[in-house]
C-alpha positions in Angstrom: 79.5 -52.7 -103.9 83.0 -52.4 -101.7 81.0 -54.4 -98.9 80.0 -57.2 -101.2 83.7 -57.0 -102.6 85.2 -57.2 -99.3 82.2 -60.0 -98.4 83.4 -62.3 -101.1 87.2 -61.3 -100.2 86.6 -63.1 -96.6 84.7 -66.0 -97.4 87.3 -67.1 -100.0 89.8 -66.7 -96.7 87.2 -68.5 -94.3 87.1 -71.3 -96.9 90.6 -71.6 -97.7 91.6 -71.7 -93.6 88.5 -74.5 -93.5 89.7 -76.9 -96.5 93.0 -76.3 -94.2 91.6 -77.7 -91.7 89.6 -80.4 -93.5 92.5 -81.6 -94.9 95.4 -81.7 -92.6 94.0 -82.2 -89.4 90.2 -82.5 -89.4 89.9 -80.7 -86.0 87.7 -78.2 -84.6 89.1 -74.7 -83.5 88.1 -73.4 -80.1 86.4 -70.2 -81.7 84.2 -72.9 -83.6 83.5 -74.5 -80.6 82.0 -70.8 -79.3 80.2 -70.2 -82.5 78.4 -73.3 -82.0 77.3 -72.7 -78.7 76.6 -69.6 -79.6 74.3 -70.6 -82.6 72.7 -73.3 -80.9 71.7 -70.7 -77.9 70.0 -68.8 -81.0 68.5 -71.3 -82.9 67.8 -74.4 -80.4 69.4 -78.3 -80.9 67.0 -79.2 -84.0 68.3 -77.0 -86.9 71.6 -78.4 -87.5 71.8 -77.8 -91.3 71.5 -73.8 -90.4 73.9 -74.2 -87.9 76.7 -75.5 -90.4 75.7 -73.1 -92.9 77.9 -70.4 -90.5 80.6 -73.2 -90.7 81.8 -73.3 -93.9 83.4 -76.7 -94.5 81.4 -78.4 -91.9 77.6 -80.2 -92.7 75.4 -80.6 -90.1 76.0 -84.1 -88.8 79.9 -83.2 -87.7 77.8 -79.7 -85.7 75.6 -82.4 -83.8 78.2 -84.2 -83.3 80.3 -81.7 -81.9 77.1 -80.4 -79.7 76.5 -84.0 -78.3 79.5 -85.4 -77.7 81.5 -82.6 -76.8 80.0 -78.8 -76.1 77.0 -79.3 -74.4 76.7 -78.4 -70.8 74.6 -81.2 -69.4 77.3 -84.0 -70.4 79.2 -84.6 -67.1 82.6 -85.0 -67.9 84.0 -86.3 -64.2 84.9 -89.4 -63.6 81.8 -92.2 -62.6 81.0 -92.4 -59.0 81.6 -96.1 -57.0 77.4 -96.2 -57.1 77.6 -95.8 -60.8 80.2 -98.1 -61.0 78.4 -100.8 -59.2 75.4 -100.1 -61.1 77.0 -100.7 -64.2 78.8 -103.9 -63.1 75.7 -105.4 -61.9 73.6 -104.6 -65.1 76.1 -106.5 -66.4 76.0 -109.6 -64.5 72.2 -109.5 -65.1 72.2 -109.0 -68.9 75.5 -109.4 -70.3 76.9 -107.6 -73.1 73.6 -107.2 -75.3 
């Protein structure tokens, strides 16, 4: 009984600190950024409706998202070499901007 009391207790915090969020600034924390890895380490890349379930106030699309574009180790996040660079430019004299 006192656990589920105190459950309830925190989620009504969680939630209130996440419509804080939601509202004002629509930003991820860094300790959501670890709970992502860390839930995506546990469950894989797929199940991104489970994921969000731990985030309250976030759906799964924004999680992907986030894991895509942001938190996942294989992005390279340096700047592009002169070879890419040149690759890029001459795919672009070949095709356009299709």
């Amino acid at each position: 009984m006192l656990f589920s009391i105190f459950q309830l207790l925190w989620q009504a915090v969680f939630m209130t600190w996440h419509i804080y969020c939601i509202c004002f600034n629509n930003r991820t924390d860094e300790w959501e950024d670890d709970l992502i890895c860390e839930l995506v380490a546990k469950q894989g890349k797929k199940k991104w409706c489970e994921i969000s379930k731990s985030l309250l106030g976030r759906i799964g699309k924004q999680c992907r998202e986030r894991w895509h574009n942001h938190l996942n180790p294989n992005i390279k996040k340096t700047a592009w070499t002169k070879e890419e660079e040149s690759i890029l430019i001459d795919a672009h004299q070949m095709y356009g901007n299709k």
